[in-house]
C-alpha positions in Angstrom: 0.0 0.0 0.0 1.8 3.6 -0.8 2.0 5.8 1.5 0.6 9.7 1.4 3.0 13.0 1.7 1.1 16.1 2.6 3.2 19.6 1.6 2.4 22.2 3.3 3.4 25.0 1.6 3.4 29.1 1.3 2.7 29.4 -2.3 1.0 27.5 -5.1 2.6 24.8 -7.2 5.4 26.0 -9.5 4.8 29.8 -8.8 8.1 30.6 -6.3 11.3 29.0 -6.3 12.2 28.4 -2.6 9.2 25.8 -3.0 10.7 24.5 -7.3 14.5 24.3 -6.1 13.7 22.5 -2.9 11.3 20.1 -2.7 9.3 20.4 -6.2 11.6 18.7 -8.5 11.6 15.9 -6.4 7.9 15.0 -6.4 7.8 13.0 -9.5 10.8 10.6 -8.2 9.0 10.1 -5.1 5.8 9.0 -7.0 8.1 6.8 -8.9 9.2 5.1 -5.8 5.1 4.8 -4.4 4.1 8.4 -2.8 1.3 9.8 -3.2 1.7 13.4 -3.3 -0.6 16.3 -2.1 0.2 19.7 -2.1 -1.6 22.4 0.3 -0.9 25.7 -0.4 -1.8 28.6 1.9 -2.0 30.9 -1.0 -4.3 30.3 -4.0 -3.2 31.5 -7.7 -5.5 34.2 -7.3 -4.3 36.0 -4.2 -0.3 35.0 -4.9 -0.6 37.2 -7.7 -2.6 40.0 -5.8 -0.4 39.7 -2.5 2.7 41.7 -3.9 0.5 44.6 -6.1 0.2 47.8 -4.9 -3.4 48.3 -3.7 -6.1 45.8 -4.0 -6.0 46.1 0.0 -9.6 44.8 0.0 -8.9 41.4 -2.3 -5.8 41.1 -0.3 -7.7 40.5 3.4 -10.4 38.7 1.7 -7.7 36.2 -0.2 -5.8 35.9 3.1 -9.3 35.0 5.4 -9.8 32.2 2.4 -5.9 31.1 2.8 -6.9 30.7 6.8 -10.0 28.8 6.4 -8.2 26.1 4.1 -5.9 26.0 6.7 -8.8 24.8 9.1 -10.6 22.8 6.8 -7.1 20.9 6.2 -6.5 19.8 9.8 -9.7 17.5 9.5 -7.8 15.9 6.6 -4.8 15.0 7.9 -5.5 11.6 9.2 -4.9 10.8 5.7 -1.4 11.3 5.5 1.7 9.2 6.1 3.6 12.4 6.8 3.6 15.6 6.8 6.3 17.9 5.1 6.1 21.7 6.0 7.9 24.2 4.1 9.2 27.6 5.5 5.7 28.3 7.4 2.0 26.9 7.2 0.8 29.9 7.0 2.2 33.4 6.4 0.9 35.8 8.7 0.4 35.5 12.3 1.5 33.0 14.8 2.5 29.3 14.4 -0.9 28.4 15.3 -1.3 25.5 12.4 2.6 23.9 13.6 1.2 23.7 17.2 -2.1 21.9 17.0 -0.2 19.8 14.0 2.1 18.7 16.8 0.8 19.2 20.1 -2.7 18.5 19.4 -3.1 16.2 16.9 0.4 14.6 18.0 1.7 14.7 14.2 5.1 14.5 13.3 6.0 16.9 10.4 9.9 17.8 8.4 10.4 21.4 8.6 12.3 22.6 5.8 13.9 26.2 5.2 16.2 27.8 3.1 16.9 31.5 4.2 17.6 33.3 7.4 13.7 33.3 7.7 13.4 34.5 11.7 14.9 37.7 10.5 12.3 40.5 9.0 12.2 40.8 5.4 9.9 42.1 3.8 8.8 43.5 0.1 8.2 47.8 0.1 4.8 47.0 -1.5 3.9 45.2 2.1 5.8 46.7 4.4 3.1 48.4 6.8 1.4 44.7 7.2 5.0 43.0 8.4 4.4 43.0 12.1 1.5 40.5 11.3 4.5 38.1 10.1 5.4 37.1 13.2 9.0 35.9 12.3 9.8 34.2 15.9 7.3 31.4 15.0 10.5 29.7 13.1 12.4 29.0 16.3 9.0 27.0 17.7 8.6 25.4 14.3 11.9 23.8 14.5 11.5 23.0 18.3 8.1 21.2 17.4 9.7 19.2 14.6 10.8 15.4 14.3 13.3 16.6 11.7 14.5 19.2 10.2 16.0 19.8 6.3 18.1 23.3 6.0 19.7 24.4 3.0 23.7 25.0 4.6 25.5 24.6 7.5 24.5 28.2 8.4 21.3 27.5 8.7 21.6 24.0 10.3 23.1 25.5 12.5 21.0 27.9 13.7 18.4 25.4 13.4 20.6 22.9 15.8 19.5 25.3 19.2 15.7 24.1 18.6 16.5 20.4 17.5 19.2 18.1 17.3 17.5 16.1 14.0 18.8 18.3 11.5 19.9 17.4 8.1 21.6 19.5 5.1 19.9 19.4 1.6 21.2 21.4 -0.7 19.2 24.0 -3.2 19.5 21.9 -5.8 19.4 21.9 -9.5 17.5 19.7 -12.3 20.3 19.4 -14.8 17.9 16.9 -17.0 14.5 18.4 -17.7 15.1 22.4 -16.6 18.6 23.3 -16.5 19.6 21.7 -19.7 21.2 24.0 -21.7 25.1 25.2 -22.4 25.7 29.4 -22.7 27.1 29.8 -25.5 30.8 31.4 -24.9 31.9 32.2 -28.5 29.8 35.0 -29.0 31.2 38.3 -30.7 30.1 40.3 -27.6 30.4 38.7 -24.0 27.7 39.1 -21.7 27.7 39.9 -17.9 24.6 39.1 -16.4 22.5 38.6 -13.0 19.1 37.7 -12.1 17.0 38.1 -9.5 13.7 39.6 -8.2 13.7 43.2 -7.7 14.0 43.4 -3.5 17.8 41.7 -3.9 18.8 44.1 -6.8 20.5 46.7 -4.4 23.4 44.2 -4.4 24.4 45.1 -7.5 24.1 48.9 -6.5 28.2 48.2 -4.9 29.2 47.2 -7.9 28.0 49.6 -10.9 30.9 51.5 -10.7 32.9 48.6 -11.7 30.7 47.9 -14.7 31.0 51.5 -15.9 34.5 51.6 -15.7 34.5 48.1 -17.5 32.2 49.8 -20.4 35.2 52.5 -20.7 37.5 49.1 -21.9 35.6 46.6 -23.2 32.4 46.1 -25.8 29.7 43.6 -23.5 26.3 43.7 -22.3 25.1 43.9 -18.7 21.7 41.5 -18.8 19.5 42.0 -15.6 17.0 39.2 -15.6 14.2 40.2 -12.9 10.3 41.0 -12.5 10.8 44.3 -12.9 13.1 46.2 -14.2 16.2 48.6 -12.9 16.5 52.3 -11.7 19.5 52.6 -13.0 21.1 52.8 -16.0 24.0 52.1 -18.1 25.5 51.8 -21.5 25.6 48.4 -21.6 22.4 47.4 -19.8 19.4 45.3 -21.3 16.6 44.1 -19.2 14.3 40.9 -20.0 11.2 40.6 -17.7 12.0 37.0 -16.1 9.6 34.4 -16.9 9.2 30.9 -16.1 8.6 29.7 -19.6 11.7 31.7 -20.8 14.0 31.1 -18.0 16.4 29.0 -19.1 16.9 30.4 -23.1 17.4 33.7 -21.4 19.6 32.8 -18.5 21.5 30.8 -21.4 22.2 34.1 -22.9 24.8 35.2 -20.1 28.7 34.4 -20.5 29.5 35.5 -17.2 27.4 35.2 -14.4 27.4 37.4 -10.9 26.4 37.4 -7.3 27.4 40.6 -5.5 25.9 40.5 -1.6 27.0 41.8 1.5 28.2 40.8 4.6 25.1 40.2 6.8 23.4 37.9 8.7 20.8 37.5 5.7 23.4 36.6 3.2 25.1 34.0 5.2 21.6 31.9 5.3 21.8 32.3 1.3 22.1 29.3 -0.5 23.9 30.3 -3.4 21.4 29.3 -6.0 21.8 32.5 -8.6 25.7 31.0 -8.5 24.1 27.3 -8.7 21.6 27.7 -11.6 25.0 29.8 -13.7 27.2 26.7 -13.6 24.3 24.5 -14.4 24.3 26.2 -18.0 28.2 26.7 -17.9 28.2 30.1 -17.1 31.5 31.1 -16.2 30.6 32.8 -13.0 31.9 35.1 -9.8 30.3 35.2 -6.5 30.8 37.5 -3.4 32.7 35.0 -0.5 29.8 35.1 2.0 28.0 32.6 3.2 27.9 28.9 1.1 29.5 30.8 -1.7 32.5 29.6 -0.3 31.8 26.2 -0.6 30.1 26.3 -3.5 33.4 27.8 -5.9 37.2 26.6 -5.3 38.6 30.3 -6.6 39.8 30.1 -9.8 39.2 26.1 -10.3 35.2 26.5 -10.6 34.7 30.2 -11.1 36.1 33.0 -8.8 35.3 34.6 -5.9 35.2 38.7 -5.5 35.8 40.4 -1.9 36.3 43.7 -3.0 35.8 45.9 -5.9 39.1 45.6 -6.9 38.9 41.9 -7.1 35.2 42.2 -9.0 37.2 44.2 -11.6 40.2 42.4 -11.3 38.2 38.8 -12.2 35.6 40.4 -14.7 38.4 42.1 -16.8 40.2 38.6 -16.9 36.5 36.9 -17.9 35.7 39.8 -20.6 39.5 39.2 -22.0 39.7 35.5 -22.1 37.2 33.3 -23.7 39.1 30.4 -23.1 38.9 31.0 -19.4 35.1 31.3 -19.1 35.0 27.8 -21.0 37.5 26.6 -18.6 35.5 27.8 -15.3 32.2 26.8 -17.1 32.7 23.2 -17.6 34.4 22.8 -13.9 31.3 24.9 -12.8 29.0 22.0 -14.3 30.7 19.4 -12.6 30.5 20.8 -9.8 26.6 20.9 -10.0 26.6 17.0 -11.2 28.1 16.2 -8.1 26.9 18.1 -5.2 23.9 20.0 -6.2 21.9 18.7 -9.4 18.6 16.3 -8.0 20.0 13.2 -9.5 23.0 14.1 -6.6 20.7 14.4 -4.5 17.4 12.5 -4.9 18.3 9.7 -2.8 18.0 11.9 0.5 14.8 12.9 0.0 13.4 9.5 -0.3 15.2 8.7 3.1 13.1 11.4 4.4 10.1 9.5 4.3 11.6 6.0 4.8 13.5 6.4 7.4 11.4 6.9 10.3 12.5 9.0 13.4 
């Protein structure tokens, strides 16, 4: 007889990739080996794409009530399930009301997974006056109440290691067979530096424009900036392309060399590297900032470099924009890198001890 996994989840199937680069690629190899799946969002299509508008305060509550009566309603069904896997929060505003009955009243064990610093504030401009109701402490209890616990680093295990001592790494991981599955191409006329990201994480890049516009004095290249919306700044060499999920791959494909500024906070170091991770997929030559899993994710030089200061950032770019050989070099080490420590195939085999391996 298989057995039932319940996902309890933020946002709705295939829509936000915390929930696609941790635990979504690995639903159909866990039917494959006799799950059934289920996924329970808290948000529905309709009010994920409301939630970060301006306005529509109005369709915003009523979308939010409908997110906490599901919740309810969902309690009564989880008899049905063999376990219960509950990523980030079960529900997004307010206390962890949903985690304690889960566990203290109905007894249930449940996997907490997370991949960010998430008991720190953050919080999009568009939403900012409603981010007390977030209640970011309820992570700490959510661990406590856990039989196990998958985090994204050693950072964040960590952390997570004070509330419980069942904790597990699992990698952000990449599908290097059905999504990731193309090669940038780096014999083109004009390079291409590129980044991409939503809009709240673009200030990053704000440390390094002066780098890029000194760069433009020297060299002929495009800056690509992949995201939902598009800069406030601009430059000579800038293009934009509205990310989209159907598109994502052809146009991260176009980059040559890829980038991940960040700065030295608390919020980086629970980063999982995954701008860096999805560049090598597509062997991107690619530089990251040294904070956080960054460092364990590039061997300087051998799988792409690392930048600590502007002078290294221009230092490492001007070598990338002069050397094509070089980006082909750190592209291919970059992809084997990914094949062996964070593609799913790598990686598949520790999500299925999840759920067969009982605590």
């Amino acid at each position: 007889m298989s057995e039932t996994i319940f996902f309890i989840v933020p946002y709705p199937f295939g829509e936000a990739p915390s929930q696609r680069f941790r635990f979504e690629q690995y639903l159909t190899f866990l039917e494959e080996n006799g799950y059934k799946i289920h996924i329970h969002p808290f948000l529905n299509d309709s009010t994920w794409k409301t939630l970060y508008q301006e306005g529509n305060t109005l369709k915003k509550i009523a979308g939010i009530s409908g997110s906490f009566w599901r919740r309810f309603l969902l309690l009564f069904q989880l008899r049905r399930a063999n376990h219960i896997y509950i990523h980030r929060e079960a529900a997004q505003l307010g206390p962890p009301i949903f985690e304690w009955i889960i566990a203290k009243v109905l007894r249930r064990k449940f996997i907490y997974d997370f991949d960010d610093a998430i008991w720190l504030p953050n919080y999009s401009d568009t939403n900012a006056r409603f981010q007390r109701l977030k209640s970011y402490w309820k992570v700490n209890y959510c661990m406590k109440w856990a039989d196990k616990i998958t985090a994204g680093n050693a950072y964040l295990a960590n952390y997570a290691k004070q509330y419980n001592s069942n904790v597990q790494i699992i990698p952000t991981t990449i599908d290097t067979i059905h999504h990731h599955n193309r090669v940038s191409n780096q014999s083109t006329e004009k390079p291409t530096i590129g980044w991409t990201g939503t809009h709240t994480t673009m200030h990053y890049l704000e440390e390094i424009l002066p780098i890029i516009i000194d760069l433009e004095n020297d060299f002929s290249f495009d800056f690509l900036i992949i995201s939902n919306e598009p800069p406030r700044f601009e430059l000579t060499s800038l293009k934009f392309i509205k990310w989209s999920k159907e598109t994502e791959i052809e146009d991260l494909a176009k980059i040559t060399i890829g980038i991940m500024p960040l700065k030295q906070d608390i919020w980086s170091e629970g980063k999982c590297g995954f701008k860096g991770l999805q560049y090598m997929a597509l062997e991107i030559a690619t530089v990251l900032a040294p904070i956080g899993v960054n460092k364990t994710i590039i061997e300087d030089s051998k799988n792409g470099f690392l930048a600590e200061n502007l002078a290294e950032w221009k230092e490492k770019l001007t070598v990338l924009l002069e050397n094509e050989a070089k980006r082909i070099q750190l592209g291919k080490a970059g992809k084997r890198t990914i094949d062996e420590r964070f593609s799913v195939v790598a990686n598949q085999e520790k999500y299925l001890k999840l759920f067969t391996n009982k605590s």
